[in-house]
N, C-alpha and C positions, 0 to 999 in steps of 0.2 A: 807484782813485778813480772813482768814477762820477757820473752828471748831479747828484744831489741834492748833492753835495756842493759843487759848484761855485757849486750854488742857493744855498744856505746862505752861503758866500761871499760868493759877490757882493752878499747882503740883508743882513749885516754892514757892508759899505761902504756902501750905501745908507741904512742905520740909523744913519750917523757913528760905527758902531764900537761900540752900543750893545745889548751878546747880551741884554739881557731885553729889548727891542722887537722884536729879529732873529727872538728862540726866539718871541714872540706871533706872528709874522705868520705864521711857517713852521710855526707849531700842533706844538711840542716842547718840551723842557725847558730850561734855561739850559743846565747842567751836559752833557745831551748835544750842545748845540750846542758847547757850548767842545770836547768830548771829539772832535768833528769836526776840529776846528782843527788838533788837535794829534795827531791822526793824519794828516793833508794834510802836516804840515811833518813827521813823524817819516820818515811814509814816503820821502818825496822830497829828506830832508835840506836842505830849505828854511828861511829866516824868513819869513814872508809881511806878518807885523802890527810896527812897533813897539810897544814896550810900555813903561809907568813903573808903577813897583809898582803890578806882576801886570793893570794893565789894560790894552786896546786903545786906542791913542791914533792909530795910522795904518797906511801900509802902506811896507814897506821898497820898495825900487828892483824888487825880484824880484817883491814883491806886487802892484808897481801893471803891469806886464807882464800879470802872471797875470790880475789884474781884466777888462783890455783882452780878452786873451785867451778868456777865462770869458765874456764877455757875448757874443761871436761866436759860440761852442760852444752856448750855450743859448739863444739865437736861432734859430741852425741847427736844434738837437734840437727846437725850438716850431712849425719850420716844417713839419721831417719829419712829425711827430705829426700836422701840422695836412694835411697834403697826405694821410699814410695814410686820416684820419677822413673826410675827403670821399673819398677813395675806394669806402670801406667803403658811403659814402651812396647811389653813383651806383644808380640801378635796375640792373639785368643781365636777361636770361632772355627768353623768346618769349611773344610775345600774337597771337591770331587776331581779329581785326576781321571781322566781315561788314559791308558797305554794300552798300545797292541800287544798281545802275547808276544808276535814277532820279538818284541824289540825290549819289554819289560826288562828281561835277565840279562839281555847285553850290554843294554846303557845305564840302566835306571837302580841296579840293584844295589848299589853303593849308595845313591844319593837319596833316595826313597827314607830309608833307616837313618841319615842324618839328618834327614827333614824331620823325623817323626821325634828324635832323640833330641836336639836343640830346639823344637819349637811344643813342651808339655801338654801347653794351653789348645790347641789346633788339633781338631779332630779329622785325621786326613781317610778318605773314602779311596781309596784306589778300584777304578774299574777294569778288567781286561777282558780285549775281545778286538775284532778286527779293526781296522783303521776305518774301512769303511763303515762301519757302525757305529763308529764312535763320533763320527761326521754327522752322523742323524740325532746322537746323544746332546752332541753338543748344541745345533742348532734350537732343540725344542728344549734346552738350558736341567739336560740331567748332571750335567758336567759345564765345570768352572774352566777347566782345561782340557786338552785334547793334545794329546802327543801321535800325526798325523805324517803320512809317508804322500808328497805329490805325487801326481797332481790331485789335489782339495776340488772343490765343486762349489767350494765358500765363495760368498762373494765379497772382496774385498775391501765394500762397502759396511759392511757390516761385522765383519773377522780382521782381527789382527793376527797376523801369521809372522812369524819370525823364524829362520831356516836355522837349527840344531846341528846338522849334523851332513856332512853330503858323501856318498861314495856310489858304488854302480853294483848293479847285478851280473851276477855271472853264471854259466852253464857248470855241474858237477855230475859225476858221472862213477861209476869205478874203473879202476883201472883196468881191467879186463873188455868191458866195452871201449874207451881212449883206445887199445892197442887194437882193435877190429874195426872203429869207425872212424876215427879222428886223430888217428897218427901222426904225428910228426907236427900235428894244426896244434898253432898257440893262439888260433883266435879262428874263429868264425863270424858266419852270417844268420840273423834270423832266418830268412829263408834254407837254411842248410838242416832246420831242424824239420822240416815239410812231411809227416808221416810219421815220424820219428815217437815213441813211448815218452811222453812225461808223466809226472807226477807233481802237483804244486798244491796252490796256497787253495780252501775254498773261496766261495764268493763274499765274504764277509770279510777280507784282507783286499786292500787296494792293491798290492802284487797282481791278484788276478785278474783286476782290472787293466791295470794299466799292460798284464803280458796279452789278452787276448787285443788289445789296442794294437799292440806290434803285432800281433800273428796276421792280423787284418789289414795292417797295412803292408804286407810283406804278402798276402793272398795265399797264406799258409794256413793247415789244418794240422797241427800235431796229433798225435793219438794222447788223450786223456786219460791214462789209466786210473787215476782219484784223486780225490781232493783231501786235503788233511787240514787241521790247525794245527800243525807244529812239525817245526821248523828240521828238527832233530829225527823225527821219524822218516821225513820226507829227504832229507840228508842219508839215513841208515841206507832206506829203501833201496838205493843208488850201489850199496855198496857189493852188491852179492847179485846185480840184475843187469838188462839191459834197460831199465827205466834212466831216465835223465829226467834232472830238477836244475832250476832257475833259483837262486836265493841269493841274498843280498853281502855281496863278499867281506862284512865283519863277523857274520858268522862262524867262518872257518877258525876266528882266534879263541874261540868258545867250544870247539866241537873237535871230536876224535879227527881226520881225515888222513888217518892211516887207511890205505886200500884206496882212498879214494883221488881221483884228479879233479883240478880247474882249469875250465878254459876260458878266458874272455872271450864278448862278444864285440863283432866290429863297428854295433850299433851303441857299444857304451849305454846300457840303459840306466837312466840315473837312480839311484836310492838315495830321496831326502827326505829325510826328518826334520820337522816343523811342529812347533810349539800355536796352538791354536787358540784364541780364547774370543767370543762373546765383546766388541768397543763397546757397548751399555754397560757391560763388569768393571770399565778401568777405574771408576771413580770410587773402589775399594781400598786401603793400604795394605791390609792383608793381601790379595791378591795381585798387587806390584810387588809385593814383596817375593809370593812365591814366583811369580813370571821370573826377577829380577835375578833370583837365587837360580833357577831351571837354566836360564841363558848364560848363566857366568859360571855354573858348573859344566855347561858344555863347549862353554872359549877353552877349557884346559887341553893339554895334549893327554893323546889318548892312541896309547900303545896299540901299532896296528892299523889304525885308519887313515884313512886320506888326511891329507891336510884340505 
């Protein structure tokens, strides 16, 4: 006896005993379905059905046992089935992330831990380090994804980029320097920093690229007093100096900026975050899946940023 038989069965009773409704729903023959019947009771030496000439009219004392019986077994077997297929569904396997330091603790440190929390089977690799490097990561395939600030170097033919996240860089200063140099200014010119003390990203963040791109086309040379990777020192540094720093204004929602001012630039320089991957990786599910999950956690609104 096995499951369909029981199926049969029991859609028999549910049909009031009527094998040509039974055989339609179970998409079979009358005749086979009767010939089910009567191999359940041959085998087992049972009566399952009453009968008045030749037809099904109910179920003896044994039959109505077995009903009871039969609907707990094919419940059970609907359960197994159904517990195996979502198994089969969960994702499994290993993904490499890169994120910038920049940006890991402001965007990412929420969604990172639900990725890792709802997906057991996934062994996730998180890399951090500049965006520029992670561009070189990605391309000779250290990394499945690249969490990437424009402008990329990618060629479009070969990268799928999809824009995360957009807002602009701004000048930070402390208050002490604003009240000697930039008073009363609620915006400036690149050019107005020409000499001027900064402090920024090193050369392994595409920040640095992309501000010596404006300093250059502005025919500016700022004074350079260091490079740093992070974000927060190069923010502090500001606060007690006449150093000035360039950083990407969601920062400020994450960071002390007591002492300290902002001032936009007139040049609006853009800060976008873009999600990077490899068009030879799309033909993963795993990895549309994390793409799909990255892009639809950063459609939400997000306290503080641009729209």
């Amino acid at each position: 006896m096995n499951i369909s038989s029981l199926v049969y069965f029991v859609e028999i009773v549910n049909c009031n005993f009527n094998l040509t409704k039974a055989a339609q729903k179970n998409h079979i023959s009358q005749p086979a379905l009767s010939s089910y019947i009567k191999t359940i009771e041959n085998e087992e030496d049972v009566v399952l059905f009453q009968r008045e000439k030749g037809r099904l009219v109910g179920l003896t004392s044994v039959g109505e046992r077995f009903f009871e019986n039969a609907k707990v077994v094919i419940s059970s077997h609907e359960q197994l089935i159904a517990d195996l297929r979502n198994e089969s569904k969960k994702y499994k396997g290993e993904i490499t992330i890169g994120i910038p330091q920049l940006i890991s603790g402001i965007i990412f440190s929420e969604l990172i831990p639900i990725l890792i929390e709802e997906n057991p089977d996934i062994k996730f690799n998180i890399i951090e380090t500049g965006a520029y490097e992670l561009q070189k990561k990605l391309f000779i395939k250290e990394l499945d994804f690249a969490i990437l600030l424009t402008p990329t170097t990618l060629d479009p033919n070969i990268a799928d980029i999809e824009i995360l996240l957009r807002d602009q860089l701004c000048l930070y200063m402390g208050e002490k320097t604003f009240q000697e140099k930039f008073h009363r200014n609620t915006h400036i010119h690149i050019k107005d920093l020409h000499r001027d003390s900064l402090v920024t990203f090193d050369s392994t963040f595409m920040i640095n690229h992309q501000l010596q791109t404006l300093f250059k086309s502005e025919c500016i040379s700022p004074k350079i007093k260091y490079y740093s990777a992070s974000w927060d020192f190069l923010l502090n540094s500001t606060r007690h100096s006449s150093y000035l720093t360039i950083l990407p204004r969601p920062i400020t929602h994450f960071a002390n900026m007591k002492g300290l001012v902002e001032i936009q630039l007139v040049e609006q320089p853009k800060w976008e975050v873009v999600l990077a991957s490899l068009k030879s990786d799309k033909t993963s599910h795993l990895k549309t899946y994390i793409r799909n999950t990255i892009v639809d956690y950063c459609k939400r609104p997000i306290t503080g940023y641009l729209p």
